[in-house]
Structure formats: C-alpha cells, structure tokens
C-alpha positions in Angstrom: -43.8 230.6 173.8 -40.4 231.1 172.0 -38.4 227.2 171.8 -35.5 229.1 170.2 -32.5 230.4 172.0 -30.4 233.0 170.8 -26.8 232.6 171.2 -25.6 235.9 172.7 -21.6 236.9 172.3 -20.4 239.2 174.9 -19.3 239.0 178.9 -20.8 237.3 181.6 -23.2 240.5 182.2 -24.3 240.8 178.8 -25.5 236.9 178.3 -27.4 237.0 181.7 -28.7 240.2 180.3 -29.8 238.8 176.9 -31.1 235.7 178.5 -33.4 237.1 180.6 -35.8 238.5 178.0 -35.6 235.4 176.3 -36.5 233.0 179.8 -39.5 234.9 179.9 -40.4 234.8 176.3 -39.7 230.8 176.9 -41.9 230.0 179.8 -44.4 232.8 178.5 -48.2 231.4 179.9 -46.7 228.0 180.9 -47.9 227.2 184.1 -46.4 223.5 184.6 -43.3 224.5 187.0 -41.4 221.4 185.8 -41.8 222.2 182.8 -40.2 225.7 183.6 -37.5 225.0 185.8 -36.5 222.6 183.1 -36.4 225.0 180.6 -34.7 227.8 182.5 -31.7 224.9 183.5 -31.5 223.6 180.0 -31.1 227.6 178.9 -27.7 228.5 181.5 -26.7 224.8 180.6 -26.5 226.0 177.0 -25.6 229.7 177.1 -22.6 228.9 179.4 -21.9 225.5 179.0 -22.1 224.4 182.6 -21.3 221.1 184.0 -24.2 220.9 185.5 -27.5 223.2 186.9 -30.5 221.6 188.2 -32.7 222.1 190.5 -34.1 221.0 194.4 -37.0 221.6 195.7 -37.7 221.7 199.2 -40.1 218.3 200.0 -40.8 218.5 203.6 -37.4 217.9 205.4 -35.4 217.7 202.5 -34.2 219.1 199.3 -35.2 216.6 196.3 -33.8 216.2 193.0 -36.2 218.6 190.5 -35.0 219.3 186.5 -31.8 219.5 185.8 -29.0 218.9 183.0 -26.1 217.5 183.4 -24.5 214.1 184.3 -26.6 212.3 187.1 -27.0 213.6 190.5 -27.4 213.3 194.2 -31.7 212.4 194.6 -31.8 214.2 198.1 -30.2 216.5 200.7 -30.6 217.2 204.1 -31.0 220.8 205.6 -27.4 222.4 206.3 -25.6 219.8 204.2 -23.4 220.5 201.3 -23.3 223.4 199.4 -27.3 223.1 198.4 -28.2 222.6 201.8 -26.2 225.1 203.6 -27.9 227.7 200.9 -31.4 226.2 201.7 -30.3 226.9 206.0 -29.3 230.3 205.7 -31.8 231.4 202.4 -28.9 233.2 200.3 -26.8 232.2 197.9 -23.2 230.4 197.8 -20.5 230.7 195.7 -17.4 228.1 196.3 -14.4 228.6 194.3 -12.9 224.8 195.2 -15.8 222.4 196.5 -12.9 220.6 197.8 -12.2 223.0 200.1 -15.8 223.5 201.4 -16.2 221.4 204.8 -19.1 218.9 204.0 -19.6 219.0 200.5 -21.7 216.6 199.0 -19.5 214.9 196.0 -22.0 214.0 193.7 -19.6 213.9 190.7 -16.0 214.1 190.7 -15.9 216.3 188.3 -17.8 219.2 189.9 -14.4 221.7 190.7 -16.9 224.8 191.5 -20.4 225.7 192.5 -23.1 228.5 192.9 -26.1 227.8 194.7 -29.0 230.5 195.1 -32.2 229.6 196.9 -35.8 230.0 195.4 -37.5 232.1 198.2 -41.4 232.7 198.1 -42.9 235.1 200.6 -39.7 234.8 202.8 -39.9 230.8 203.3 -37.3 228.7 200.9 -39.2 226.6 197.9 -36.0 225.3 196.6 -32.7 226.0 194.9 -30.9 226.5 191.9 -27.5 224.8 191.8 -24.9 225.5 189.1 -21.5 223.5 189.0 -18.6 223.7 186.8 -16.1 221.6 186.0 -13.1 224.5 186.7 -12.0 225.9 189.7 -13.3 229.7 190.4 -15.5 229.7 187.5 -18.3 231.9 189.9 -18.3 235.2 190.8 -20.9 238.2 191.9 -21.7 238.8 188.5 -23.2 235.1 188.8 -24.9 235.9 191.9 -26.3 239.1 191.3 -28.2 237.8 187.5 -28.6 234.4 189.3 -30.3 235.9 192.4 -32.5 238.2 190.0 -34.0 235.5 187.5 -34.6 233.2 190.8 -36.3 236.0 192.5 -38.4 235.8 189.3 -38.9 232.3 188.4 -40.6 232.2 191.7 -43.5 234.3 190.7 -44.1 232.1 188.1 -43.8 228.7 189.0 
C-alpha cells in the first residue's frame, strides 16, 4: 500500500489520469471498504481541492452518510431527493452547474455553489454514490464525469 500521494501538475484529464494508478496503488489488498472509500475521497479532496466529496451508501430505503472530507454533512437522503438522490433514482451521474437552480436540492452547506454526483453501481443495482461539491459555480464538466464514472465503476470491484 502506497500512503503517499503525488502531486500531479497538468489539466483536469491528466490529474484524473495520474490519480488513478496511484488509487489503486493506495487501496492495494485493503479489503475494509471504509477504509477505501475514505481514502479514495481524501485523494480528489487533495488533488483538486474540493469543497467537499464523500460518500453514501445505499442502507435499505435511504442513502446514509459513508467517508467523506469536507465540512459536516447531511446524515441521510431519501430516494429521488437532491442531487444524491435523484443520481441514486435514475443510476447515472449528475452534474449541476448552480445547485441553486436545481429544483429540490438538499442545502447541506451554503457554501456548496456546484455538484457532481455519480452512483456506485454493482451488478446493475445502486450500492451508493460519490458526491463531489465545490464551492464555485460550473466548476464540473464531462471530463469529471467520464474519470469520475471510470474510478466508480472500479472502486466497486473492490469494496
């Protein structure tokens, strides 16, 4: 297991490029998903400098609070509420430019200006999802969802 994290310079692409290799080095045989998902939110939080990424994970009816970093946040959401639970109801990702502007979101910090959220699927049913907020306006884009999508798609094989 590699604790390190190597700063990578370049464009969006080429940090979620770099990061990838170094996820997997990270979690390596670790088989404690906590401990994973913590890791792999404490690495974006780092490398991008996020407001806040966590994670939920589906608990019966309900998305609960799972590892995260950033300020404090909402403990549980409901199926097709916010931006977390509309992901979780139609199993793909989200991107919101102005959280504002999105009918229902879930305000659980003030601060939060823009938000990705891309669901953890496993064998075609929704385990959870990753939610990543900034603190500017339109700080998302498909480059986001396309390297968010693939390390999801992957952390789910290992957790």
């Amino acid at each position: 297991m590699a604790e390190e994290l190597v700063k990578i310079e370049g464009d969006k692409s080429t940090i979620y490029e770099g990061l990838f290799p170094q996820i997997q080095a990270l979690i390596g045989d670790e088989t404690d998903s906590i401990a994973n998902l913590a890791n792999v939110a404490a690495v974006l939080k780092e490398a991008f400098g996020f407001f806040w990424v966590g994670f939920y994970l589906v608990k019966q009816d309900e998305l609960v609070l799972g590892p995260f970093q950033g300020p404090v946040a909402c403990t549980r959401i409901q199926k097709g509420k916010g931006v977390s639970g509309v992901s979780w109801e139609k199993a793909e990702a989200i991107i919101v430019d102005d959280v504002d502007k999105f009918p229902g979101h879930i305000a659980c910090s003030s601060f939060s200006k823009s938000e990705i959220v891309v669901p953890l699927v496993r064998n075609g049913e929704v385990i959870g999802v990753l939610d990543v907020d900034s603190d500017e306006i339109a700080t998302f884009d498909a480059i986001d969802a396309k390297h968010l999508n693939q390390l999801c798609s992957w952390l789910v094989t290992v957790i």
